[in-house]
PAZAPA-4460 file (N, C-alpha, C; in steps of 0.05 Angstrom, whole numbers, plus 32768, in hexadecimal, padded with zeros to 4 digits):
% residues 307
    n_x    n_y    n_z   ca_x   ca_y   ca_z    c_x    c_y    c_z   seq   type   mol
   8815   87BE   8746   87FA   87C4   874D   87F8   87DB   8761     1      X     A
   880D   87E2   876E   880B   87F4   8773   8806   87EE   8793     2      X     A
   8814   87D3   879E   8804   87D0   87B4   8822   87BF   87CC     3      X     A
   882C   87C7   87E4   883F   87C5   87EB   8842   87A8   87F8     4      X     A
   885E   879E   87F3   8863   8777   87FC   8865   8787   881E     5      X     A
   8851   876D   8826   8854   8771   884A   8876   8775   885B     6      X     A
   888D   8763   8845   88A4   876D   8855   88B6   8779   8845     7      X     A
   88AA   8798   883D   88B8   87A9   882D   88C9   87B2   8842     8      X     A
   88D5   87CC   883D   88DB   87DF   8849   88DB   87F3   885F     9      X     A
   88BE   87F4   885C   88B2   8800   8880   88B8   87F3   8895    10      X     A
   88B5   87DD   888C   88BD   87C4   88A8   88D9   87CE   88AE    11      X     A
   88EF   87D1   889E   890E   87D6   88A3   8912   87EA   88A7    12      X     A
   8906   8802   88A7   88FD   881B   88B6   8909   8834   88A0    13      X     A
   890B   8826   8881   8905   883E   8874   88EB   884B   886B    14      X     A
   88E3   886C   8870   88CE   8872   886B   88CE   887B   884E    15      X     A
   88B6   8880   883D   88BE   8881   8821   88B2   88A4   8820    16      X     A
   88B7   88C0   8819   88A8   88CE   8812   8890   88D6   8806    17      X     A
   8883   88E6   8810   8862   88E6   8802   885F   88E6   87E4    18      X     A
   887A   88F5   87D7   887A   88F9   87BA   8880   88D7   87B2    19      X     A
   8890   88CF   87BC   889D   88B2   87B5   887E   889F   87B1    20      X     A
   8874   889D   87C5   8860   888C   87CC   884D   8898   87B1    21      X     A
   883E   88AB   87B5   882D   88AD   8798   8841   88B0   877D    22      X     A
   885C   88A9   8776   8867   88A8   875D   8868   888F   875E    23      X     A
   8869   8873   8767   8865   885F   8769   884E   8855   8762    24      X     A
   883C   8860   8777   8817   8859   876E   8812   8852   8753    25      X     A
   881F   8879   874C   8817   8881   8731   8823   8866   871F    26      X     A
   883E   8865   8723   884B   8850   870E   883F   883E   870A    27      X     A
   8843   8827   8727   8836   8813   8724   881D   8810   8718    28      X     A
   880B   881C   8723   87F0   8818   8714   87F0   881C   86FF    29      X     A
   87FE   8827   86F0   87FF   8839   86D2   880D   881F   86C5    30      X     A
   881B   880F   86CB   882D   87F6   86BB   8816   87E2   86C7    31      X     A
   8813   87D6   86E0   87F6   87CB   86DE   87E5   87CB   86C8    32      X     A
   87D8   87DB   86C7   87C0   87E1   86B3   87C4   87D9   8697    33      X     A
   87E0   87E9   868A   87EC   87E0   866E   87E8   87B8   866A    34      X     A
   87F4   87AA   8685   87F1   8793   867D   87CE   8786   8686    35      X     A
   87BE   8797   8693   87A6   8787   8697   8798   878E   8675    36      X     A
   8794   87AD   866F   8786   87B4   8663   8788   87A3   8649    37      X     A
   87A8   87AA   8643   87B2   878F   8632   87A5   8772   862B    38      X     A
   87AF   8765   8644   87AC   8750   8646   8796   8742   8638    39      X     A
   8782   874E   864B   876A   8748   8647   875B   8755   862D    40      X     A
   8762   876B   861A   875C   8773   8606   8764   875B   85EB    41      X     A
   877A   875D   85F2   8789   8742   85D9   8779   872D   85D9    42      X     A
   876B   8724   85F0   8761   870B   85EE   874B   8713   85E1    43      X     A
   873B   8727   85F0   8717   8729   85E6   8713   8726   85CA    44      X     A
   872E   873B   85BF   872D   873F   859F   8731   8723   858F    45      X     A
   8741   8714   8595   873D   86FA   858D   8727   86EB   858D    46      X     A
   871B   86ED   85A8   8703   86DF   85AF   86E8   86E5   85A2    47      X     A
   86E6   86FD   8593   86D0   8707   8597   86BD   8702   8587    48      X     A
   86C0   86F4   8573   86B1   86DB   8568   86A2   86C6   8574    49      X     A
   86AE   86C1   8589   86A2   86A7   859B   8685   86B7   85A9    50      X     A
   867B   869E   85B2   865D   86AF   85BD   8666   86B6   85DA    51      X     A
   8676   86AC   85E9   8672   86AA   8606   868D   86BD   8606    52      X     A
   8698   86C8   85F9   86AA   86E6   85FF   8698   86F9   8605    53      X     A
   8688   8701   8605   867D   8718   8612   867D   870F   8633    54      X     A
   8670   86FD   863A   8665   86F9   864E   8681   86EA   865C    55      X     A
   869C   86DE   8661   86AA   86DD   866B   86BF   86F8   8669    56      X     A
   86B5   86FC   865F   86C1   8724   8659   86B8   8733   8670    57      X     A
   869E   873B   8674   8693   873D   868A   8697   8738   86A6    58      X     A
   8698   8726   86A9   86A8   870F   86BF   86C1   871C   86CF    59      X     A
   86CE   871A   86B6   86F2   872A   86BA   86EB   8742   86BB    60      X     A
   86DE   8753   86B6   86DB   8770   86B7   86CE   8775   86D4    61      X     A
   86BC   8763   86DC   86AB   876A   86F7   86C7   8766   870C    62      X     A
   86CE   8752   870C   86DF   8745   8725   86FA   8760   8725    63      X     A
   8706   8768   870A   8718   8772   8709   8708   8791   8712    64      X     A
   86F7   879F   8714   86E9   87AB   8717   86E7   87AD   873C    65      X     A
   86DD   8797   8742   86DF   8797   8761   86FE   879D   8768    66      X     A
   8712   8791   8758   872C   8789   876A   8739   87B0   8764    67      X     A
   872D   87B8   874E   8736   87D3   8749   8727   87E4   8769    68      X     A
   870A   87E0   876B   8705   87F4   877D   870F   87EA   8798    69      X     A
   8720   87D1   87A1   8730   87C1   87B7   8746   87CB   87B8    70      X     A
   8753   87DD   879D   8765   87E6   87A1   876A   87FC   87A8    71      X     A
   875D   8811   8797   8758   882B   879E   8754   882B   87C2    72      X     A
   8748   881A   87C8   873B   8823   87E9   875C   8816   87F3    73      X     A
   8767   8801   87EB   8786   87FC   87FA   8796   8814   87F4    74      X     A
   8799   8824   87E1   87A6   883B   87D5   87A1   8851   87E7    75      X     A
   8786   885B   87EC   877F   886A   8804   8790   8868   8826    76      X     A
   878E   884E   8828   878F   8848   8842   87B1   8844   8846    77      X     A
   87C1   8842   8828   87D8   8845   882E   87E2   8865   882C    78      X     A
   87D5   887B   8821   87D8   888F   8815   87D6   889E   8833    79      X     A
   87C3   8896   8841   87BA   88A2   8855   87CD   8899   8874    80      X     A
   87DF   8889   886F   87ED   8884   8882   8802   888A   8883    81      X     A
   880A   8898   8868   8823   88AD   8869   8818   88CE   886B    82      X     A
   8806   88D6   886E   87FD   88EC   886B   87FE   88EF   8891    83      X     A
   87FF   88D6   889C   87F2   88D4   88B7   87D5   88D4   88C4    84      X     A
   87C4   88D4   88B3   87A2   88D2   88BA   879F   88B2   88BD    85      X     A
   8797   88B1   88D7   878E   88A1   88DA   8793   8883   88E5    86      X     A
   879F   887C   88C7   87AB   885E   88C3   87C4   8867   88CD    87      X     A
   87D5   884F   88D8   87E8   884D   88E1   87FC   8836   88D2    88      X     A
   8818   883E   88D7   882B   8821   88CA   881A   8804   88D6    89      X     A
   881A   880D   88EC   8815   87F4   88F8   87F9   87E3   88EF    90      X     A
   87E0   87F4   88F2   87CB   87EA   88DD   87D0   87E5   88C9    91      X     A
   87DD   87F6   88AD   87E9   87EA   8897   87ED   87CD   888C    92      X     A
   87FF   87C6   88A4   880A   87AE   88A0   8800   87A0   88B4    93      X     A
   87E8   87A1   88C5   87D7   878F   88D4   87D1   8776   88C0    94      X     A
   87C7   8761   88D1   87BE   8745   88C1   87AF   874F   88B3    95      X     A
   8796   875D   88B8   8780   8768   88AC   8786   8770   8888    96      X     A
   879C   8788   8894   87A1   8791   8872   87B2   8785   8862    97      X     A
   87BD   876E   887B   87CE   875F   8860   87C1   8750   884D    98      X     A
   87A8   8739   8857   8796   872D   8859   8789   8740   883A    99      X     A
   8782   875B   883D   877D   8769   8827   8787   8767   8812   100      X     A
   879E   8775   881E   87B1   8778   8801   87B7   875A   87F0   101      X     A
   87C1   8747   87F8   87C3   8728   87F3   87A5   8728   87E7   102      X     A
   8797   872E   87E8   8775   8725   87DD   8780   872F   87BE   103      X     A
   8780   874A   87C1   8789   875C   87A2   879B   8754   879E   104      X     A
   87AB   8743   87A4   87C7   873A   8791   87BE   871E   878B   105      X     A
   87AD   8714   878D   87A5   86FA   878B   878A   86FC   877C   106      X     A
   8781   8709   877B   876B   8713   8760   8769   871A   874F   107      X     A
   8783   8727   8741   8792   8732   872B   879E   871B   8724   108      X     A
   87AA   870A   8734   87BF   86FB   8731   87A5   86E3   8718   109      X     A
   8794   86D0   872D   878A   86C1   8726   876F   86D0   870C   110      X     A
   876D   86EA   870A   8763   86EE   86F0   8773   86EC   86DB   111      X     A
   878F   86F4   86DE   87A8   86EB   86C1   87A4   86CB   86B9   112      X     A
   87A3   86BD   86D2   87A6   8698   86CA   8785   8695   86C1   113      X     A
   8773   86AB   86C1   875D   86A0   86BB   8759   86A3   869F   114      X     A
   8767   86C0   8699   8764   86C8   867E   877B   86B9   866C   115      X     A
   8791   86AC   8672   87A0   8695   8664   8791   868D   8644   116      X     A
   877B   8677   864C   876F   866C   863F   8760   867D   8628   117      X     A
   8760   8690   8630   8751   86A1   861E   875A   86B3   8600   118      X     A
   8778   86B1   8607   878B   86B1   85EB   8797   869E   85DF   119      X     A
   87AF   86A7   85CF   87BD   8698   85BF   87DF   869E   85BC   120      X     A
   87DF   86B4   85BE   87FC   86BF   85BE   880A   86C1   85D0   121      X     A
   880A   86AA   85E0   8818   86A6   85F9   882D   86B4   8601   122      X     A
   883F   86AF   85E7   885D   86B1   85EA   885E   86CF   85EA   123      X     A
   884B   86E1   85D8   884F   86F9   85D6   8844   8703   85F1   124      X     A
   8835   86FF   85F8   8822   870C   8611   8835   8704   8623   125      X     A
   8842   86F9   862B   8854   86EA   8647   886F   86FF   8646   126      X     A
   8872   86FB   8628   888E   870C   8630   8889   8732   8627   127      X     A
   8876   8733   8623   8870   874D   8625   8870   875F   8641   128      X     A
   885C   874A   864D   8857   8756   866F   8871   8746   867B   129      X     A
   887D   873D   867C   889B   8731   8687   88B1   8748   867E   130      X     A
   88AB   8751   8669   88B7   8770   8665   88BD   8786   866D   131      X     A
   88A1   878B   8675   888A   87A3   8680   8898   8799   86A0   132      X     A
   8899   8784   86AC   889F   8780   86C4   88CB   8789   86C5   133      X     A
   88D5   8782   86AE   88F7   8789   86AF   88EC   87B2   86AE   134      X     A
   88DF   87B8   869D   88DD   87D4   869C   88DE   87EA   86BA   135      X     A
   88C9   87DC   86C6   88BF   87DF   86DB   88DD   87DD   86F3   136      X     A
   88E4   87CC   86EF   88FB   87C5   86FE   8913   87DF   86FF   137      X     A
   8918   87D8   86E2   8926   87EF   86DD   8927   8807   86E3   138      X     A
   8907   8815   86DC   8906   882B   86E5   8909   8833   8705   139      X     A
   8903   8823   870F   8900   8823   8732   891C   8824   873E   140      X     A
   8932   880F   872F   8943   8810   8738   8957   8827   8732   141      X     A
   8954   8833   8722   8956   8849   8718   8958   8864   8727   142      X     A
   893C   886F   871D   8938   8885   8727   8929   8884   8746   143      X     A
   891B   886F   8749   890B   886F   8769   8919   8855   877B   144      X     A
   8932   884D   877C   8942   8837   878B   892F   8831   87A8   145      X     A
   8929   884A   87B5   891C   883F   87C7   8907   882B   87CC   146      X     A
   88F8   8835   87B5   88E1   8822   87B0   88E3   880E   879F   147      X     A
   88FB   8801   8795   88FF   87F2   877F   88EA   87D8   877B   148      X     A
   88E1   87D8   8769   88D1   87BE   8762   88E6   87A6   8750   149      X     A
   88E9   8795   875C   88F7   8779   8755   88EA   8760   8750   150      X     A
   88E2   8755   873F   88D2   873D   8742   88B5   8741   8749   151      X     A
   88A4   8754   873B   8890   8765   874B   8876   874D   8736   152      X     A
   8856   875F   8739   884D   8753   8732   884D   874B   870E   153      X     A
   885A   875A   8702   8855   874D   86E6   8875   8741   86DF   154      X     A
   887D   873B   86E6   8894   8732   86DD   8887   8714   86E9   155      X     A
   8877   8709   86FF   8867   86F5   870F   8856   86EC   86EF   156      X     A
   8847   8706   86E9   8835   86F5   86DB   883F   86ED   86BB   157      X     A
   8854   86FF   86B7   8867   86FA   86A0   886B   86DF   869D   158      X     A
   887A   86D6   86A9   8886   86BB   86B1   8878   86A7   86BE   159      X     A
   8860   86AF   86C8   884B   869C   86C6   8841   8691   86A8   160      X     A
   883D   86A4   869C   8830   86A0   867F   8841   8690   8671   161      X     A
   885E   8697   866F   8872   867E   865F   8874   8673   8669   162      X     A
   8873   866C   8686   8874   8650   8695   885F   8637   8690   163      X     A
   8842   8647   8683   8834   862F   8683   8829   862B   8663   164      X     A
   8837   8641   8658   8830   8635   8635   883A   8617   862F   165      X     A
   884C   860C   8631   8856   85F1   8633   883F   85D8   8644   166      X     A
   8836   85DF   8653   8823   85D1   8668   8810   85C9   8657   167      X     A
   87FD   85E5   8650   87E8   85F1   8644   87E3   85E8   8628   168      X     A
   8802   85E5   8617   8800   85DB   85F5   87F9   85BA   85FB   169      X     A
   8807   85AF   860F   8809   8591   8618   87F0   8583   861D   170      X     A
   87EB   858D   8634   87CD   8588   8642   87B4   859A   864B   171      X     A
   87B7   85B2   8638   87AB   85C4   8640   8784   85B5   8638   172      X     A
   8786   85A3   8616   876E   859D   860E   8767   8586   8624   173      X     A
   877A   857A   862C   876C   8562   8640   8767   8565   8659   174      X     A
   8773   857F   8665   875E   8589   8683   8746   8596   8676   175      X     A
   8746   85A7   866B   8726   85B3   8653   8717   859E   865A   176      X     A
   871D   8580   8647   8701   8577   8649   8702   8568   8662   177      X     A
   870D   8568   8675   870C   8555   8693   86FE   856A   86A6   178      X     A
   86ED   8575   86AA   86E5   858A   86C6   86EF   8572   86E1   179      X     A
   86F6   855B   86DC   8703   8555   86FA   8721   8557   8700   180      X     A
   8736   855B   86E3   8749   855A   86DF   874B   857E   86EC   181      X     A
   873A   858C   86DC   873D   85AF   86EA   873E   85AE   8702   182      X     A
   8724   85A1   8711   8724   85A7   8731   8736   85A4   8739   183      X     A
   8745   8583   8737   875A   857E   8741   8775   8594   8742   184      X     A
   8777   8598   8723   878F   85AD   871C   878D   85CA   8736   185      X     A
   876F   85D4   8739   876D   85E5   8748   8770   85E1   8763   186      X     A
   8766   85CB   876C   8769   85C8   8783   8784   85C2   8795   187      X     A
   8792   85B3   8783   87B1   85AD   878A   87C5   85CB   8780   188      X     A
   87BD   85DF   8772   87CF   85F3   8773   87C3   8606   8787   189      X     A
   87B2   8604   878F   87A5   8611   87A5   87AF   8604   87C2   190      X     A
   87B5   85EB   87C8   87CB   85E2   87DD   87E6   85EB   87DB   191      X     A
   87F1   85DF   87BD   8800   85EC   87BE   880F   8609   87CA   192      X     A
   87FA   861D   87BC   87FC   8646   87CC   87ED   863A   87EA   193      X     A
   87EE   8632   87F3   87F0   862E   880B   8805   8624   881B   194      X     A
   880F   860D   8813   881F   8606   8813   8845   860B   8816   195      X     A
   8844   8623   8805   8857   8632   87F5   8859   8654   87FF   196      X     A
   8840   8650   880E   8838   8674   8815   884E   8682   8823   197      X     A
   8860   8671   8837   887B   8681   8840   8889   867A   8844   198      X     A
   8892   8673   8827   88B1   8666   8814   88C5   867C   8810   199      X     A
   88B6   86A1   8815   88C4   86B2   8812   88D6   86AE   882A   200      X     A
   88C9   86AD   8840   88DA   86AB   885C   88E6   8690   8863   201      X     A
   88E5   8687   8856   88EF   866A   8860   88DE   864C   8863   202      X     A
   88CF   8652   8867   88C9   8631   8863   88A6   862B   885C   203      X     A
   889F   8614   885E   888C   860A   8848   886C   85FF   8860   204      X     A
   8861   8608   8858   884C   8602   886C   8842   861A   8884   205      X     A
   8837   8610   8899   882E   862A   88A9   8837   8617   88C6   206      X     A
   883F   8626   88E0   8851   861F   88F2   882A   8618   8908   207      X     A
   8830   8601   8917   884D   85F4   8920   8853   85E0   8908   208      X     A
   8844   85E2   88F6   884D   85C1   88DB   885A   85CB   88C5   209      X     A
   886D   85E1   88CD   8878   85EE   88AD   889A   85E0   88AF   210      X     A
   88A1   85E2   8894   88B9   85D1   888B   88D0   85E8   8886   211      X     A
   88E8   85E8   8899   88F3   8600   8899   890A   85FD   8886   212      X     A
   890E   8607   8863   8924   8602   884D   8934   860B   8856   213      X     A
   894C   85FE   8849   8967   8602   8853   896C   861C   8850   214      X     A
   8980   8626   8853   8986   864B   884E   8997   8653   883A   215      X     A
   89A0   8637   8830   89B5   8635   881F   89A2   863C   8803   216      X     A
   8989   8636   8805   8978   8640   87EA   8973   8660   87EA   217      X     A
   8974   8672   87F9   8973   8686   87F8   8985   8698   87F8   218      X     A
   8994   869C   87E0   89A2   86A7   87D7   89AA   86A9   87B7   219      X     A
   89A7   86CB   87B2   89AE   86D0   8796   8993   86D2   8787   220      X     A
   898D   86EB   8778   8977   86F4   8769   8967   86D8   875A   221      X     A
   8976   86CD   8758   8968   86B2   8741   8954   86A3   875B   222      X     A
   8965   869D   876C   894E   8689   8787   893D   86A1   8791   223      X     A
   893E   86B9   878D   892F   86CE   8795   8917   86D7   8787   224      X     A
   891A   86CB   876B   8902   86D3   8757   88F5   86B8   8751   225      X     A
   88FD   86A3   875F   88EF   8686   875D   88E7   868F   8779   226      X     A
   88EC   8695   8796   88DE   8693   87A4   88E8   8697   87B7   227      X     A
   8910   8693   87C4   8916   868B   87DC   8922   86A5   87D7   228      X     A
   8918   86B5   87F1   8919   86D8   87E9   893C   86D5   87FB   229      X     A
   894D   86EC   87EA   8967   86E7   8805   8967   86F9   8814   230      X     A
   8972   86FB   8825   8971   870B   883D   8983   872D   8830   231      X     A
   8972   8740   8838   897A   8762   8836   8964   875C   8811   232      X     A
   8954   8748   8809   894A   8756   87F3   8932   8770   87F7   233      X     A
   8933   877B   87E1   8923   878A   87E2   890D   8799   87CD   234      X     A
   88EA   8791   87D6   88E6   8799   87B7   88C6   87A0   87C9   235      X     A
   88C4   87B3   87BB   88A5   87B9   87C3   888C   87B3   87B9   236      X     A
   8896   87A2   87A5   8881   878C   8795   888D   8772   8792   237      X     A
   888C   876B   879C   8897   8749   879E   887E   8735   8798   238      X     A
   8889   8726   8784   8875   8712   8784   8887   86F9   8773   239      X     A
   8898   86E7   8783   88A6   86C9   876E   8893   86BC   8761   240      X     A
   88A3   86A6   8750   888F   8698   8748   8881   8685   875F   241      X     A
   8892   867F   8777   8885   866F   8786   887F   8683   87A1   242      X     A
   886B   8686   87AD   8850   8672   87A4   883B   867D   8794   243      X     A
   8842   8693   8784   882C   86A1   8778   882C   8695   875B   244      X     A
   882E   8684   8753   8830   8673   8740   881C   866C   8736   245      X     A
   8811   8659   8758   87FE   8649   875B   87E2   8659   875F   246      X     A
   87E4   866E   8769   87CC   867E   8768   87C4   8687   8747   247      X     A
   87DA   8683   8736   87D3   8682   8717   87C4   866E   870F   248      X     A
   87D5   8661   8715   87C5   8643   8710   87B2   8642   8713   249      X     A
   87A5   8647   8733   878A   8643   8732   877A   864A   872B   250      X     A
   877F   8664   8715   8773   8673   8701   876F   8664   86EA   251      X     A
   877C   865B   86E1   878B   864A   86C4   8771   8637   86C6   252      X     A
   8771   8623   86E3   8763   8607   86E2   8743   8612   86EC   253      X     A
   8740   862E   86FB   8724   8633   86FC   8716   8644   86D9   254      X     A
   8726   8648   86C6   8718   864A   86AE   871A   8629   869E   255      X     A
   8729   8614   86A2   8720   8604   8696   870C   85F9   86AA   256      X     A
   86FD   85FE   86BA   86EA   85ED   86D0   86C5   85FF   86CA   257      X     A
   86D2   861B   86BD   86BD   8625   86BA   86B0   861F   8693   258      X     A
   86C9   8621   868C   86C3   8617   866C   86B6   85F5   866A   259      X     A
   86B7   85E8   867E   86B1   85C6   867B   869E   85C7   868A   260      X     A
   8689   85E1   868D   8678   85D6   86A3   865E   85E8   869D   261      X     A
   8650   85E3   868F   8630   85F4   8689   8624   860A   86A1   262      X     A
   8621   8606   86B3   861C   8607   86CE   8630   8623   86D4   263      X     A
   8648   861A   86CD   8661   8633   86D6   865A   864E   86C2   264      X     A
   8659   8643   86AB   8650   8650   8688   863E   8663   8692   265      X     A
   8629   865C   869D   861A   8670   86AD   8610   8681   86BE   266      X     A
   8623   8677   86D2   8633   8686   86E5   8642   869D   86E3   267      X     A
   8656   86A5   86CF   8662   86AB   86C2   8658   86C3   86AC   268      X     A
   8641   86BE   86A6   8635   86CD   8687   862F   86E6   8697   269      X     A
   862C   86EF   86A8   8626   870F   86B0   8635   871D   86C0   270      X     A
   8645   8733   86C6   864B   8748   86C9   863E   8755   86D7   271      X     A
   864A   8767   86F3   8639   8775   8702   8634   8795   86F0   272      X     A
   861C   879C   86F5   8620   87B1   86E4   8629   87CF   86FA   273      X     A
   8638   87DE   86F4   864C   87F0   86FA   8665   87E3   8703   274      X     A
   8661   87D3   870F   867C   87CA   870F   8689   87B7   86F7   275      X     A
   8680   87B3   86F1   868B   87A7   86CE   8694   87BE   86BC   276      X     A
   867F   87CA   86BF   868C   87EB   86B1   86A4   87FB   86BB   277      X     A
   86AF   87F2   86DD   86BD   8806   86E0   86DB   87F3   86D7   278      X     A
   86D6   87D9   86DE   86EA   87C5   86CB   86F0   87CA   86B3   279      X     A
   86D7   87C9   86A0   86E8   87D8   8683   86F3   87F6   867D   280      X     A
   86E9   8803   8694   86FC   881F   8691   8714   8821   86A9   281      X     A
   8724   880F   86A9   8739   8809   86B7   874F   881D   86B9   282      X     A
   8752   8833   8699   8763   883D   869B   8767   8860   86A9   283      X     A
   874D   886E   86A1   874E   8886   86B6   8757   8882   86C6   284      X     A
   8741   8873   86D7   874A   8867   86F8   8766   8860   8704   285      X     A
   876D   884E   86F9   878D   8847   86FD   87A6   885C   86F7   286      X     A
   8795   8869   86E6   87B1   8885   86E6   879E   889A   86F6   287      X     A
   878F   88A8   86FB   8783   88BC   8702   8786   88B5   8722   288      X     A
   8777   889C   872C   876F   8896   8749   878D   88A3   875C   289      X     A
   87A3   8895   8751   87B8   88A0   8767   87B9   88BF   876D   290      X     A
   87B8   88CD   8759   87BE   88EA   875A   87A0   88F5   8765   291      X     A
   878A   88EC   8760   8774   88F1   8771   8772   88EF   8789   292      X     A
   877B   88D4   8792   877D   88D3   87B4   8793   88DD   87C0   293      X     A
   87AC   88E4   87B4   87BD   88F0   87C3   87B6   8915   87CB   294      X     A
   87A7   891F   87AC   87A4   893B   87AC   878A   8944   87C9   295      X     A
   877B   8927   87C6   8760   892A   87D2   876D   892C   87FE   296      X     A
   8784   891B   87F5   8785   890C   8816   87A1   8929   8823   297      X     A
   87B4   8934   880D   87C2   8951   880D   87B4   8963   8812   298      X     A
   87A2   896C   8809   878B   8982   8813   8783   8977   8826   299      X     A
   8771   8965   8830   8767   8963   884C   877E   8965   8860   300      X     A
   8793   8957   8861   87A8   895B   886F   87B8   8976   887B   301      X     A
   87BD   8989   8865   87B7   89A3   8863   87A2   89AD   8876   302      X     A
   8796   89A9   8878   8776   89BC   887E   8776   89B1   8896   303      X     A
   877D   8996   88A4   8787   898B   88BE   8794   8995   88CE   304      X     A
   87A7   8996   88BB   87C7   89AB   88CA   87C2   89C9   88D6   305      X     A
   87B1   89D2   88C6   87A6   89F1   88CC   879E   89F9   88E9   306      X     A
   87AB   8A09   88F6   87A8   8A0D   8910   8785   8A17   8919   307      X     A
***
């Protein structure tokens, strides 16, 4: 997404170059987009017979729409803190912008578990973007090592998607018709990502009542892409399955809570207008926006510098 894990790199006091930083943007957002635009296209086309695809179409287009223009403004504010205007490392990574960025990784996240229900080709869709996430990898480790993406966000939602086709074939029709069976489902995976929120660092809960795991689980890429990160990893998109799992989930169990509930149905049926629009044109934006704000924030910087 294009958007940096709070204990990347900077913290360890490598700085990344200005070229580096917008060839990243560019990337990321550019493989982003392939799996949203995707995503969510495979399903509509399926759906589009049904009456209420337009209007949960909508829905996903508005929210994804906000989280696009949440991003662009986080893109700025990181663009601008290597240029030196302004923002600082230190604001960057203030509570404030983490607090941000975690919002956009958790609004993308829980629109994938929302849009679940809304296809059929599980197996294909899961391991497509689980693909797109090894590609991604590859390339990073590759040609841009510094910035390597490991376990980033779509390889998260890859493996989210095969993780709960099995769930979903089982009991997916009998939370559908229970709206108390959903709440529940949502509400306990929502403790859960609470719960689980810094399993990367070590232990389970929030201090003084957190549960500190042994250390003996943290070690070797496999406990690192479930969750128990090891020590010297490094990835500038990090996202395990645990605890961002559960923030799927509660995507998954808030579309069966809105499908079992008249009241939700309606809620649901409208779209903000321009911002719904700027959701379905997802793809200019996501390739164009990086090279816009870097060219826009290079010239002013320039013209700063000027004695």
């Amino acid at each position: 997404m294009g958007l940096q894990h709070p204990d990347h790199q900077f913290k360890s006091g490598c700085r990344l170059s200005k070229s580096d930083v917008v060839v990243y943007a560019m990337m990321s957002d550019f493989f982003f987009f392939l799996f949203l635009r995707g995503f969510a296209r495979d399903r509509i086309v399926r759906m589009k017979k049904t009456e209420n695809t337009k209007k949960r179409y909508d829905l996903i287009d508005t929210l994804r729409g906000l989280e696009i223009i949440s991003m662009i403004a986080f893109h700025t504010c990181w663009l601008m803190c290597h240029f030196g205007m302004c923002i600082t490392q230190e604001t960057l990574y203030s509570t404030s912008f983490t607090v941000w960025e975690r919002s956009i990784c958790i609004g993308f996240i829980m629109i994938a578990g929302f849009s679940f229900s809304l296809g059929r080709r599980h197996l294909k869709s899961g391991l497509i973007v689980f693909g797109w996430g090894i590609v991604i990898t590859a390339v990073t480790c590759i040609f841009l090592p510094e910035i390597r993406i490991v376990f980033g966000v779509l390889t998260l939602i890859g493996s989210a998607i095969l993780l709960t086709i099995l769930p979903d074939r089982e009991f997916g029709e009998r939370i559908k018709g229970s709206r108390q069976i959903s709440i529940t489902g949502f509400v306990i995976s929502l403790i859960l990502f609470i719960l689980t929120y810094n399993i990367n660092i070590g232990y389970l809960g929030f201090k003084p009542f957190d549960i500190v795991l042994p250390k003996s689980l943290y070690s070797g890429y496999l406990m690192t892409y479930i969750g128990f990160m090891e020590p010297g990893f490094i990835s500038t998109d990090y996202f395990s399955i645990l605890p961002w799992i559960f923030v799927y989930l509660c995507g998954y169990f808030l579309h069966k809570i809105t499908t079992g509930s008249e009241s939700a149905k309606r809620l649901i049926s409208h779209g903000l207008p321009g911002i719904k629009t700027l959701g379905r044109h997802s793809l200019p934006i996501y390739l164009i926006h990086p090279i816009v704000i870097y060219a826009l924030l290079y010239f002013i910087s320039g013209m700063l510098q000027k004695p």
